[in-house]
N, C-alpha and C positions, 0 to 999 in steps of 0.2 A: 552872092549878091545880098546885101541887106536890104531887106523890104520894110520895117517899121518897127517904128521907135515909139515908145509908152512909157508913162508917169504915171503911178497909179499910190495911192492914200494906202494906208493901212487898213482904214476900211473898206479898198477894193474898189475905190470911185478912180476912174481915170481922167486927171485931171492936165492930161499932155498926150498930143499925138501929132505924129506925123509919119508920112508915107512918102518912100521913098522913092518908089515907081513910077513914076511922075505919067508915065503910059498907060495904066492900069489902075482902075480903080481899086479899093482895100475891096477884099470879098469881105469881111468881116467887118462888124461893127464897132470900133475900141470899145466902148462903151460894156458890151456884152462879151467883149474878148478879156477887158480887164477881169471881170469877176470868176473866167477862166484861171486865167493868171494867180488871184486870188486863192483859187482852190489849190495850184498846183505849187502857191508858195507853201501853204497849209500844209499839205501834201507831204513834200521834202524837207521842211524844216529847214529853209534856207537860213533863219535866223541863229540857224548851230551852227557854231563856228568850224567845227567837224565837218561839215559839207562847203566849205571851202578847198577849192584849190590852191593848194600853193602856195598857202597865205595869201591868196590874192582874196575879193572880197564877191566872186564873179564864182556863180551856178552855173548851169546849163543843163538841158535834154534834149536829147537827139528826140527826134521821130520818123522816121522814113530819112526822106529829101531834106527837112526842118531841121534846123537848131534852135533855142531859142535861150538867149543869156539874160541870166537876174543879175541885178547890184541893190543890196540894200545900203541906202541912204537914210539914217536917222527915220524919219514918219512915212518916207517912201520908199518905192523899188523901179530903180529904172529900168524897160526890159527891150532889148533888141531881138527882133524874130528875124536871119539871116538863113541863108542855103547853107547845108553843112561844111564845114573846113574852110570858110570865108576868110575868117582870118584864127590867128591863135590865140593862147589864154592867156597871155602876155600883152597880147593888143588888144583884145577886147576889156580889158583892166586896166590899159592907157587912155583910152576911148571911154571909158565910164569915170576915172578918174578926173579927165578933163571937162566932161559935164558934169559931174558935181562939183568945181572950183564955181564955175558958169553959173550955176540951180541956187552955188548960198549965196553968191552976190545977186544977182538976176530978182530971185523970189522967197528965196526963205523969208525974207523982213513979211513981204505981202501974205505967205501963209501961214505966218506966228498969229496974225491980226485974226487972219478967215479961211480956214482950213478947206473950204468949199469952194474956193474956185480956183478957174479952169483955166489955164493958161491959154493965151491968144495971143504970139507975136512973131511978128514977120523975122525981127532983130535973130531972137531966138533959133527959131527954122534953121537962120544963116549960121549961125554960129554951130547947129547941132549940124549940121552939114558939111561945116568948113571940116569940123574935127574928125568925121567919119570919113569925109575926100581924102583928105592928108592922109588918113592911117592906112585905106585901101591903096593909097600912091606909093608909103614906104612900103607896104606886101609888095606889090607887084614889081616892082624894084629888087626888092630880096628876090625873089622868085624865080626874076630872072638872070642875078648875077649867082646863083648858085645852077641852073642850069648851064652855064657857062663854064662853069668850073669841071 
């Protein structure tokens, strides 16, 4: 299951969130989870291309139960915190691909202007939702025509 999705600056401000849960509040505050995020991009050198998979442009760490996937986009990192083996690194690099076609039409022009603000839009929400329903809808589809087989 994917639980939440983050935008966050290079300087570590998260300036996008949303939760997926819709039954459960975030335990966690974006705000103070980004500067986590922060440390652990610091951390792994997400920016070396060497910690790429697969050429794809998508990190990950496991922790227990957790996964959590980086994408660096130019001044940002987009990051999904989902249950482990949610989907693969093939789909979550389709998934982040497609929000970033969405992020440079959408906002890049508004964060060229003022790098300091926070995104707030309902439009947005929908569209980071449409693309994360669809892609958990083709897994579950695979999933189940290989247990078929």
């Amino acid at each position: 299951m994917i639980k939440n999705f983050y935008i966050i600056n290079k300087n570590g401000t998260c300036i996008y969130y949303i939760n997926f849960d819709q039954y459960n509040k975030p335990k966690n505050d974006p705000n103070i989870v980004s500067g986590f995020f922060s440390s652990v991009i610091m951390f792994l050198s997400i920016n070396d291309p060497k910690s790429y998979i697969n050429d794809y442009k998508v990190c990950y760490l496991e922790w227990k139960k957790e996964s959590i996937y980086f994408y660096e986009f130019q001044d940002y990192y987009f990051i999904f915190d989902s249950d482990k083996n949610s989907l693969n690194i093939h789909e979550w690099n389709h998934i982040f691909n497609h929000i970033e076609q969405i992020f440079i039409i959408d906002f890049i022009p508004l964060l060229h202007k003022n790098h300091c603000i926070v995104i707030e839009s309902r439009e947005f929400d929908q569209k980071i939702k449409n693309i994360v329903s669809k892609q958990q809808k083709i897994n579950i589809l695979r999933n189940i025509r290989k247990k078929d087989k």
